[in-house]
GUMAR-573289 format. One record per residue (C-alpha): residue in one letter; chain; x, y, z. Coordinates in nm, 3 decimals, decimal comma. Each point is the difference from the previous one (the first is absolute). Example, Ala and Ser with C-alpha at 12.3 -4.5 7.8 and 13.67 -1.06 7.14 Angstrom:
BEGIN
<site "a" "A" <1,230 -0,450 0,780>>
<site "s" "A" <0,137 0,344 -0,066>>
END
This chain:
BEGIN
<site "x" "A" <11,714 7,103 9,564>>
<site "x" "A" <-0,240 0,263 0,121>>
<site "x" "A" <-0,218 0,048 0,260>>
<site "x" "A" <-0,234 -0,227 -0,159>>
<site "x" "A" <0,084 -0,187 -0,327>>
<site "x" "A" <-0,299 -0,176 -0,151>>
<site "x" "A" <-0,019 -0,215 -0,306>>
<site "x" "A" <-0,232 0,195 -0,295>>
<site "x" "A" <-0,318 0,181 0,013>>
<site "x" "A" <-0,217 0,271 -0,169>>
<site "x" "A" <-0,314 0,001 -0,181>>
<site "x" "A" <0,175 -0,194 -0,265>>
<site "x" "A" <-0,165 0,111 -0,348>>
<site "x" "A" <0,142 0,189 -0,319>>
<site "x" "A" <0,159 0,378 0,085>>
<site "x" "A" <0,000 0,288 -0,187>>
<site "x" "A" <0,157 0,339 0,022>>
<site "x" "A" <-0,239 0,269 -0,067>>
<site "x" "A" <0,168 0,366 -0,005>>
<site "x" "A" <-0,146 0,264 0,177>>
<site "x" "A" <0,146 0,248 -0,266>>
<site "x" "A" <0,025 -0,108 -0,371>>
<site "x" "A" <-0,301 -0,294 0,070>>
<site "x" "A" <0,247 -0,284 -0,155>>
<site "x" "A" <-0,109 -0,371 0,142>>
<site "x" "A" <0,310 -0,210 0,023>>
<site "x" "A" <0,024 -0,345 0,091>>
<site "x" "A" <0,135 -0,111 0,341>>
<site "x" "A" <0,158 0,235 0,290>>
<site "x" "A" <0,190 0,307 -0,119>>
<site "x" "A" <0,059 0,265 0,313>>
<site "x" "A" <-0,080 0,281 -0,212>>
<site "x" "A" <-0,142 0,005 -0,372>>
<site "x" "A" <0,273 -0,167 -0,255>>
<site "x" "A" <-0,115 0,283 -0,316>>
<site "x" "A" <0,012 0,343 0,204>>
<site "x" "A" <0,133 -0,055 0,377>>
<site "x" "A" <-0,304 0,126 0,181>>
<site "x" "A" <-0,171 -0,139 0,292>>
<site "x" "A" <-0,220 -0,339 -0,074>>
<site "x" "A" <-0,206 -0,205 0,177>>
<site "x" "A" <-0,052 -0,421 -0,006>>
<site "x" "A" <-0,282 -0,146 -0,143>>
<site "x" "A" <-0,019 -0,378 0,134>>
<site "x" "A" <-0,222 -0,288 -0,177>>
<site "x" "A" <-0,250 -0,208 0,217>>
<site "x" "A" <0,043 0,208 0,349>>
<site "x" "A" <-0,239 -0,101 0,285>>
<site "x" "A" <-0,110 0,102 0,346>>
<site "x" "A" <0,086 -0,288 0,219>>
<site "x" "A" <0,196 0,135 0,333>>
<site "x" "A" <0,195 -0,261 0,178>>
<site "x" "A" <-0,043 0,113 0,405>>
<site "x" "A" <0,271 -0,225 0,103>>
<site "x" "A" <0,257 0,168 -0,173>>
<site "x" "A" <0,100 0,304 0,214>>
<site "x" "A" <0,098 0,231 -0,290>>
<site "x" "A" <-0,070 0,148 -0,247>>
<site "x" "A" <0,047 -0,300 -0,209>>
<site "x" "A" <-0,304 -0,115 0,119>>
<site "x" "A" <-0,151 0,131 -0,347>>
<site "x" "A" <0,244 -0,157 -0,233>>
<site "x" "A" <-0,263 -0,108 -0,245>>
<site "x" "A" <-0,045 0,386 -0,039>>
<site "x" "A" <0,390 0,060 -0,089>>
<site "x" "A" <0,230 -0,089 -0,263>>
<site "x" "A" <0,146 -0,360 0,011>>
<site "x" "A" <0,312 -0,063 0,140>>
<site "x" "A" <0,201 -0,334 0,046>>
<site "x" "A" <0,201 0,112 0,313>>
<site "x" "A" <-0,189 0,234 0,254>>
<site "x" "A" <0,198 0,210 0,226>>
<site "x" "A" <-0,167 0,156 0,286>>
<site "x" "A" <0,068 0,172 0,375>>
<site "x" "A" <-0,372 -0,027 0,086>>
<site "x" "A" <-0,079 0,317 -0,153>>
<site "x" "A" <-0,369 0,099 0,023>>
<site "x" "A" <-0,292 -0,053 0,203>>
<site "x" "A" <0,062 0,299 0,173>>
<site "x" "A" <-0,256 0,169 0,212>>
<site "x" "A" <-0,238 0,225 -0,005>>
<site "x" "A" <-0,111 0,254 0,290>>
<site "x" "A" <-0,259 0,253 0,044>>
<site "x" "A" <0,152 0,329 0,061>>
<site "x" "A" <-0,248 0,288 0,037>>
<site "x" "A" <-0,257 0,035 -0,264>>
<site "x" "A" <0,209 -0,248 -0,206>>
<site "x" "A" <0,170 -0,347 -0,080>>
<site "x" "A" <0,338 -0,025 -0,048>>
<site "x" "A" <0,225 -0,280 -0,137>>
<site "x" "A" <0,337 -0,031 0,168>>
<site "x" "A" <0,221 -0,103 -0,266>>
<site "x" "A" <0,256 0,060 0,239>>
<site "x" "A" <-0,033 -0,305 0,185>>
<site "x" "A" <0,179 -0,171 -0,352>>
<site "x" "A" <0,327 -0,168 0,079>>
<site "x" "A" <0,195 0,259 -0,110>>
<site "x" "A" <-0,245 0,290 0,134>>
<site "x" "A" <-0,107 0,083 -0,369>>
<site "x" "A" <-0,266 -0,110 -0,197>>
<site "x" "A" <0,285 -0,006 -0,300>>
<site "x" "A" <0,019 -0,384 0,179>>
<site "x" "A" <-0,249 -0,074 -0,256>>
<site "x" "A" <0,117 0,076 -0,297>>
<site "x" "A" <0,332 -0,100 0,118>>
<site "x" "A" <-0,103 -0,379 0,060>>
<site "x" "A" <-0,165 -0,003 -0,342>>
<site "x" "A" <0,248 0,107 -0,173>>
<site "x" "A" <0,256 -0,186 0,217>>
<site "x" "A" <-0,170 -0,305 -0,126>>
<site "x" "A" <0,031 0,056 -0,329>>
<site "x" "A" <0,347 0,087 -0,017>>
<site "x" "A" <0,065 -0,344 0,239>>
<site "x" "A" <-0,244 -0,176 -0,253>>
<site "x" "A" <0,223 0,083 -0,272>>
<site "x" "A" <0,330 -0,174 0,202>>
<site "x" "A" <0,093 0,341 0,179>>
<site "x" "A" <0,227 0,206 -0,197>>
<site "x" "A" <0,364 0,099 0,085>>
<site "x" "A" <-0,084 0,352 0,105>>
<site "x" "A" <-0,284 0,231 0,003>>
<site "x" "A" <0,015 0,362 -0,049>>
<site "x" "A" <-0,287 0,185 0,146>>
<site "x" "A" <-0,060 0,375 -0,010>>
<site "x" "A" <0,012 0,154 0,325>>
<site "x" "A" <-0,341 0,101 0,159>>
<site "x" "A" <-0,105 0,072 0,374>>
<site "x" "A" <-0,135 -0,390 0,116>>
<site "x" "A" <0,045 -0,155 -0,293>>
<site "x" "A" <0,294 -0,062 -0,058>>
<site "x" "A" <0,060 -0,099 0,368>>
<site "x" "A" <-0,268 -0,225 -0,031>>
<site "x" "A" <0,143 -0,171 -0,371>>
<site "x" "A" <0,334 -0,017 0,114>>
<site "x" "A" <-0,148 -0,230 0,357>>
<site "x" "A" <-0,201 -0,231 -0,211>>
<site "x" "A" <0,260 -0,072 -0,243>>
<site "x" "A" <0,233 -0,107 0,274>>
<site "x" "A" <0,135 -0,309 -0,078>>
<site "x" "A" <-0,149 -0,004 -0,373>>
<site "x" "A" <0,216 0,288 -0,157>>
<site "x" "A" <0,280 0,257 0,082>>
<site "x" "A" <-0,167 0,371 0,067>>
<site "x" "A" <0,136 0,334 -0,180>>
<site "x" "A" <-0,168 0,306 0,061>>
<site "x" "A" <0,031 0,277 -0,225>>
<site "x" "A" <-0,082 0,349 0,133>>
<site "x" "A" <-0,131 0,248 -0,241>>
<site "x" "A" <-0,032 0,304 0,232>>
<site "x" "A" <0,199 -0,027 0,354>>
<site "x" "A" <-0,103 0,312 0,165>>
<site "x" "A" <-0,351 -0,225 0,013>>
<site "x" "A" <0,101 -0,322 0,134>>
<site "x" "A" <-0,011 -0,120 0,395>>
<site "x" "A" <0,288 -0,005 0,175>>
<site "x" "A" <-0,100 -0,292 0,233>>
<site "x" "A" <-0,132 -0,212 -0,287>>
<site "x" "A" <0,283 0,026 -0,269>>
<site "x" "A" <0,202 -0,088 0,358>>
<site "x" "A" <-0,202 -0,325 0,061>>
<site "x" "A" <0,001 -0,088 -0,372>>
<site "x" "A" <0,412 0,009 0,037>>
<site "x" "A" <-0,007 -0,220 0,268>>
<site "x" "A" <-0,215 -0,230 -0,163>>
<site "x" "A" <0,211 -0,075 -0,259>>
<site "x" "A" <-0,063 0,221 -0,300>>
<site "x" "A" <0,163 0,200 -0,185>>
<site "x" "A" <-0,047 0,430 -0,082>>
<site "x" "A" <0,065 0,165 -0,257>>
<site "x" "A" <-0,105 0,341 -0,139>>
<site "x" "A" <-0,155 0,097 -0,341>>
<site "x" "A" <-0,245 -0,215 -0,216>>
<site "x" "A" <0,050 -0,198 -0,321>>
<site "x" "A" <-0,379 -0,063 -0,047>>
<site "x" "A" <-0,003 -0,377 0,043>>
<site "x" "A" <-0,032 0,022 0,350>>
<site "x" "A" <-0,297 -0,195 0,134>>
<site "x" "A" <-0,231 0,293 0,109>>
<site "x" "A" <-0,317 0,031 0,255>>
<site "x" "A" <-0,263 0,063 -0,251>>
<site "x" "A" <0,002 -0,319 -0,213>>
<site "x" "A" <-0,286 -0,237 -0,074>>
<site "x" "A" <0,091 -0,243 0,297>>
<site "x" "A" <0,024 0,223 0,251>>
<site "x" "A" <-0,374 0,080 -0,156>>
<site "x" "A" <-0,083 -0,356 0,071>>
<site "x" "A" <0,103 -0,005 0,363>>
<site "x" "A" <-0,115 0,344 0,130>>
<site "x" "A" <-0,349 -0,115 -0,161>>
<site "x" "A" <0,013 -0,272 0,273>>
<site "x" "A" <-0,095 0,301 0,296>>
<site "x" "A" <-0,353 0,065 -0,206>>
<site "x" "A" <-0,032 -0,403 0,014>>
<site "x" "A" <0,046 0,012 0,385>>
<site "x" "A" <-0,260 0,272 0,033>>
<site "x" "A" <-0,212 -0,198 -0,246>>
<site "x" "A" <0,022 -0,350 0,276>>
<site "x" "A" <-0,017 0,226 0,316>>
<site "x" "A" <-0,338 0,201 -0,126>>
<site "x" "A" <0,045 0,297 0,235>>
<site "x" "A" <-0,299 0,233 0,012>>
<site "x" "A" <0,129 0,203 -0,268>>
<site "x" "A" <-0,072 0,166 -0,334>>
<site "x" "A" <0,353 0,115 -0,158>>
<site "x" "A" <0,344 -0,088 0,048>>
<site "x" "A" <0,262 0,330 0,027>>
<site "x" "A" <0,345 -0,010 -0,109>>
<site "x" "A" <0,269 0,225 0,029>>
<site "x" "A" <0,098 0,067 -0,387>>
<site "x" "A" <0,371 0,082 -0,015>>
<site "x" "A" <0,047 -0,109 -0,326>>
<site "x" "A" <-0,330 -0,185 -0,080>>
<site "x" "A" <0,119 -0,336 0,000>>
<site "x" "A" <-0,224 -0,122 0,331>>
<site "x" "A" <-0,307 0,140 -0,084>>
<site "x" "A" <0,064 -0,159 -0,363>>
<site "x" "A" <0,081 -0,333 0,203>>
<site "x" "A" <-0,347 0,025 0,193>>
<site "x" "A" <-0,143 0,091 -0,270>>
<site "x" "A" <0,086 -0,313 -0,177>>
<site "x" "A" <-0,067 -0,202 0,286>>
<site "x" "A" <-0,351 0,020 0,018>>
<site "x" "A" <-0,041 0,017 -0,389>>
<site "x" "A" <0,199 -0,347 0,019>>
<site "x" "A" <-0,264 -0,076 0,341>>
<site "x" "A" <-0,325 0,060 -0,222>>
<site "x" "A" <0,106 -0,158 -0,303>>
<site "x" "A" <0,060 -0,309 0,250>>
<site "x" "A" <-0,330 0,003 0,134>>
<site "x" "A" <0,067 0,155 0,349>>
<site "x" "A" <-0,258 0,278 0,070>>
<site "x" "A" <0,109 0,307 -0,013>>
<site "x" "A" <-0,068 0,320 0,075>>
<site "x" "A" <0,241 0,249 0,071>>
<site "x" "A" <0,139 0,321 -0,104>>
<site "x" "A" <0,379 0,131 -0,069>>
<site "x" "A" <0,075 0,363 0,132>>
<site "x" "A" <0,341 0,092 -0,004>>
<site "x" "A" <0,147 0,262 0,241>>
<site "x" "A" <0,285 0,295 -0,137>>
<site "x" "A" <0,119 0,275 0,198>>
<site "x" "A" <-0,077 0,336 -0,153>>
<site "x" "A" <0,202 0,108 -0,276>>
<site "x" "A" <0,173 -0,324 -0,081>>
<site "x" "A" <-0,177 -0,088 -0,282>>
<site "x" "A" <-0,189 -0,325 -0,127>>
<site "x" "A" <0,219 -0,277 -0,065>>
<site "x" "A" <-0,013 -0,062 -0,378>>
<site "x" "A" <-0,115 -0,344 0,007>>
<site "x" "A" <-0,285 0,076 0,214>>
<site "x" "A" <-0,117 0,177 -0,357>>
<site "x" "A" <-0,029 -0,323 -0,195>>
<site "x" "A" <-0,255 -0,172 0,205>>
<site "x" "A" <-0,357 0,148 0,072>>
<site "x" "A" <-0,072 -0,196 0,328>>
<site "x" "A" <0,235 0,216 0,289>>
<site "x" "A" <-0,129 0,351 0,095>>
<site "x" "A" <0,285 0,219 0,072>>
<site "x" "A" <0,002 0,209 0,331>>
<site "x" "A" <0,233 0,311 0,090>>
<site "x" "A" <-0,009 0,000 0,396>>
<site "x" "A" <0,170 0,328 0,156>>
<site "x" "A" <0,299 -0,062 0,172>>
<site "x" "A" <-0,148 0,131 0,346>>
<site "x" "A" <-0,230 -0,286 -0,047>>
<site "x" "A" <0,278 -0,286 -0,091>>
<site "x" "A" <0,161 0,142 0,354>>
<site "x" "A" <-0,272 0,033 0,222>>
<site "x" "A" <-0,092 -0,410 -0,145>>
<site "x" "A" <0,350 -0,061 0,097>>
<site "x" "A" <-0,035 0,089 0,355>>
<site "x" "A" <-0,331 -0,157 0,033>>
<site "x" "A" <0,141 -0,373 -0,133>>
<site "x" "A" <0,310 0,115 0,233>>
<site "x" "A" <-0,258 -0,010 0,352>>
<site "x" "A" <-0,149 -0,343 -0,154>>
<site "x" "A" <0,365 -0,104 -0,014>>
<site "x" "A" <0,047 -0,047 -0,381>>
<site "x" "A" <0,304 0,196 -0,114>>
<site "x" "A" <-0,035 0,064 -0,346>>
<site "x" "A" <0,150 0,237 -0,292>>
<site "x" "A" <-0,200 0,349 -0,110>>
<site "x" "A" <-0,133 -0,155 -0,298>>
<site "x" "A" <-0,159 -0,279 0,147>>
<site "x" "A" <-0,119 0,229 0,239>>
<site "x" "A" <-0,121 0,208 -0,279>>
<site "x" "A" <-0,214 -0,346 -0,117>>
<site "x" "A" <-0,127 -0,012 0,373>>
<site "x" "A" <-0,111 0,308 0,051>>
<site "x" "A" <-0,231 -0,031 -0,373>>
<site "x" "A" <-0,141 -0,254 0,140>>
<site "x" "A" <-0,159 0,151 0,326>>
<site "x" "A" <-0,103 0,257 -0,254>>
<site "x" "A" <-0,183 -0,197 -0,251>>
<site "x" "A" <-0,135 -0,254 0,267>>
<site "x" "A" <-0,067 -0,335 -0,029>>
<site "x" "A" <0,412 -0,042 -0,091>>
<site "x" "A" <0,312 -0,233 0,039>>
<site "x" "A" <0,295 0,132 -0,032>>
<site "x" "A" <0,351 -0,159 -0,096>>
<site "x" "A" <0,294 0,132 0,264>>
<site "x" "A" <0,248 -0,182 -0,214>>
<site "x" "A" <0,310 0,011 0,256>>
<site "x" "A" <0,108 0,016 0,359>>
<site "x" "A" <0,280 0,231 -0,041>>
<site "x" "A" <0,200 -0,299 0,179>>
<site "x" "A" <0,363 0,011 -0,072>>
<site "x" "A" <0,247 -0,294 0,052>>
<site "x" "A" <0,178 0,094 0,347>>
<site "x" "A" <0,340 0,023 0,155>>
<site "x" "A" <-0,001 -0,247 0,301>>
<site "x" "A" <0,122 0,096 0,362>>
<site "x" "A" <0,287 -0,183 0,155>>
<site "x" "A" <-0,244 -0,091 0,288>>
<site "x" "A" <-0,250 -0,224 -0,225>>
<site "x" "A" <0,264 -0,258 -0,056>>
<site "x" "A" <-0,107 -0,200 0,283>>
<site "x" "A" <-0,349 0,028 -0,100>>
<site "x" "A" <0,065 -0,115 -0,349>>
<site "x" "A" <0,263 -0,286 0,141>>
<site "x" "A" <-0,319 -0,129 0,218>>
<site "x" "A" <-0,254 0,053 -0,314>>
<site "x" "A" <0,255 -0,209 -0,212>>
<site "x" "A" <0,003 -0,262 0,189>>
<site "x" "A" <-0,358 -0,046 0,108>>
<site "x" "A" <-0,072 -0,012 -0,346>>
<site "x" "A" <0,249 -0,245 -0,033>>
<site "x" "A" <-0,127 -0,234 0,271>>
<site "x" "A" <-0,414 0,075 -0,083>>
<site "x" "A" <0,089 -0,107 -0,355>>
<site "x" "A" <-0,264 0,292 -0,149>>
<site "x" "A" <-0,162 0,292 0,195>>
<site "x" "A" <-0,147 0,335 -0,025>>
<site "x" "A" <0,093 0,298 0,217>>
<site "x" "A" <-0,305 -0,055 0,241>>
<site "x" "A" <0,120 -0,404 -0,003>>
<site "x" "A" <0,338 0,157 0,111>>
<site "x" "A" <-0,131 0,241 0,242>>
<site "x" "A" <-0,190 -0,267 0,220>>
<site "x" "A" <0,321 -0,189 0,010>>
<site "x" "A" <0,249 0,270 0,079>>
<site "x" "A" <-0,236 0,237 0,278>>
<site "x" "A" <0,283 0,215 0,062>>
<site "x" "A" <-0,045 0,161 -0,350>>
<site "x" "A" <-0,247 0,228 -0,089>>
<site "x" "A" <-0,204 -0,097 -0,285>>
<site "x" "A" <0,118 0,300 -0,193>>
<site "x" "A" <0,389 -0,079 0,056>>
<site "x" "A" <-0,078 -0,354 -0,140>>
<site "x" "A" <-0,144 0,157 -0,302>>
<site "x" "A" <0,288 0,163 -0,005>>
<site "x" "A" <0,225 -0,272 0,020>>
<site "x" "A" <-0,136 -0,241 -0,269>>
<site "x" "A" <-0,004 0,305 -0,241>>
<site "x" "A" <0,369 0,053 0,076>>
<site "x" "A" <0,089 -0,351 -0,037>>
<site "x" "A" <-0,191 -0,026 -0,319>>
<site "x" "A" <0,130 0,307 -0,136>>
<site "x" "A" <0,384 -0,177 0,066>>
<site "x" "A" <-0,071 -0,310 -0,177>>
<site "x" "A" <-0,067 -0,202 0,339>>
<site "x" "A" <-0,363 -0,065 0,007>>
<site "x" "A" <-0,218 -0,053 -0,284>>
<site "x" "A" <-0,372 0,064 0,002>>
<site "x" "A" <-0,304 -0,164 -0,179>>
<site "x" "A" <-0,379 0,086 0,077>>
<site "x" "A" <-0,235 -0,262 0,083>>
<site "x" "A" <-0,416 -0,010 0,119>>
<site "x" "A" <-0,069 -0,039 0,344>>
<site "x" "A" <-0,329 0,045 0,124>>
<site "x" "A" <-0,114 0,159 -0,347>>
<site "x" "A" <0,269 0,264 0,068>>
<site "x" "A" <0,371 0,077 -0,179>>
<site "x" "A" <0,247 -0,051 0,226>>
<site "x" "A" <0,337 0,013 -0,097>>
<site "x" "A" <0,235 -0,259 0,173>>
<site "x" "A" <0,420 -0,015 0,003>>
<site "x" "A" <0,248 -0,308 -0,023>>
<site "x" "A" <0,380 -0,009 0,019>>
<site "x" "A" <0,135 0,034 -0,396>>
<site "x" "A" <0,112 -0,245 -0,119>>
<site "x" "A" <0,268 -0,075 -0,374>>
<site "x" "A" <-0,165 0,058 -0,291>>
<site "x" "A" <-0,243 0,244 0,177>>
<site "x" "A" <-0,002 0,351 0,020>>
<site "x" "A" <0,263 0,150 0,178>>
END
């Protein structure tokens, strides 16, 4: 299984596809409209605002998502938020696999495992996501990765994805399962959710608009918040670097304001996040650096720029001694194992569980301690995740 495998959940009433483009309302969950292709969004029956705290995830507003019977989950969510100069910030990087794609990915992992997994999955090739899909569905579905365009992929993460198992190919057929699609919609809206529990001092949320699809998701999530009786009161401002353009979806709606931030801004945002110790890409810089200037902001840094790593031959005894504390301690997190091995750093034992979780040794599950997530390893065992 996964990470975490949980029977179903979700908010359990009658869905509807509603595109974005054409305006057709279809019955049940369609990734993109059935009559013309373009983007659509999920329109679920009966939704309410009723956070479970004790689950440390963002699963802990499943009666705001679509049902599923089988709910697969690495504890993505909950993730922090920070004061950084004249702004919040929402580390999305702290996700399991330093994106917040992890949302979308669980969602839609869920549905596909909901369905009885499928033989393989094709998904279109996208910087995150389709890391992120092709960890989730470990274990649930063979991985193929087409790439479109590869003078625009990473090097390290089409690596990793090889030696997790799937499978690369170039070119596209069109039925690949792509980043903007209505699930991804309904996890992404799970960060405005977050922000909606937390209540920081804040007035608007700003998101780094690639292609649209996040500040579409937040969007949504706190349309979806006040129609389920949590207060709300928040605005959507969007962040593009100069030049690029307005993503075409951000047209259709009439609730994000579009910003164009100069690039000497985006930069000088990145190096100020850089001295708090957040690394983070220009864009979300860009989304940063709006906020300072409109005050009263949060923005959305939506990745750590953390790539899978290539282990030195001098960790092995590190790892060997990780292993098998974790063996004998039955469950522990990294700060569990640091008190019981002193001669490791804390930061080499962080190390080490990632390593041994990234090899199919350890597997991981959050859990609440002291109102707090805190994410805790066990040796894997058959029939888990490996």
């Amino acid at each position: 299984m996964m990470g975490a495998d949980h029977p179903g959940s979700g908010g359990g009433g009658r869905v509807d596809t509603v595109c974005m483009a054409c305006g057709e309302r279809s019955p049940g969950v369609h990734l993109r409209c059935p009559r013309c292709g373009g983007p659509a969004i999920l329109e679920i029956e009966g939704i309410r605002w009723d956070v479970r705290r004790d689950v440390p995830s963002m699963w802990r507003y499943e009666s705001m998502l679509p049902a599923v019977r089988r709910r697969v989950s690495l504890g993505e969510g909950v993730t922090p938020i920070r004061r950084v100069g004249d702004a919040h910030v929402k580390l999305e990087g702290r996700n399991p696999t330093g994106s917040y794609a992890d949302r979308a990915s669980s969602v839609m992992a869920s549905h596909i495992a909901s369905e009885g997994g499928r033989g393989e999955v094709a998904v279109e090739y996208s910087e995150d996501f389709a890391y992120s899909v092709a960890r989730y569905l470990r274990g649930i579905s063979d991985v193929e990765v087409a790439i479109p365009d590869p003078s625009r992929v990473d090097p390290q993460e089409v690596v990793a994805l090889v030696e997790m198992g799937a499978r690369v190919r170039f070119g596209r057929t069109g039925r690949e399962l792509g980043y903007a699609n209505s699930l991804s919609v309904e996890g992404l809206k799970t960060i405005a959710l977050e922000v909606i529990e937390k209540s920081p001092r804040v007035e608007r949320i700003v998101v780094p608009a690639e292609t649209g699809l996040l500040a579409l998701s937040i969007w949504k999530g706190l349309r979806d918040a006040e129609e389920a009786g949590a207060g709300v009161d928040l605005e959507v401002d969007a962040a593009i670097l100069r030049g690029s353009g307005t993503p075409d979806v951000l047209s259709r709606i009439g609730g994000v304001s579009v910003h164009e931030v100069d690039p000497e801004d985006a930069v000088r945002g990145l190096v100020e996040l850089a001295r708090a110790g957040i690394r983070a890409k220009v864009l979300s810089a860009a989304a940063f650096a709006l906020a300072e200037e409109l005050g009263r902001g949060l923005a959305v840094v939506t990745a750590s720029q953390r790539r899978p790593q290539v282990h030195r031959r001098g960790e092995s005894a590190l790892m060997a001694d990780v292993a098998r504390a974790v063996g004998e301690m039955g469950e522990a997190s990294a700060y569990d194992l640091w008190r019981e091995l002193r001669r490791y750093t804390l930061r080499g034992i962080y190390k080490a569980v990632e390593a041994l979780e990234a090899e199919g040794e350890l597997c991981a599950r959050h859990v609440v301690r002291g109102g707090r997530k805190v994410r805790v390893y066990s040796r894997c065992v058959d029939g888990e995740d490996k």
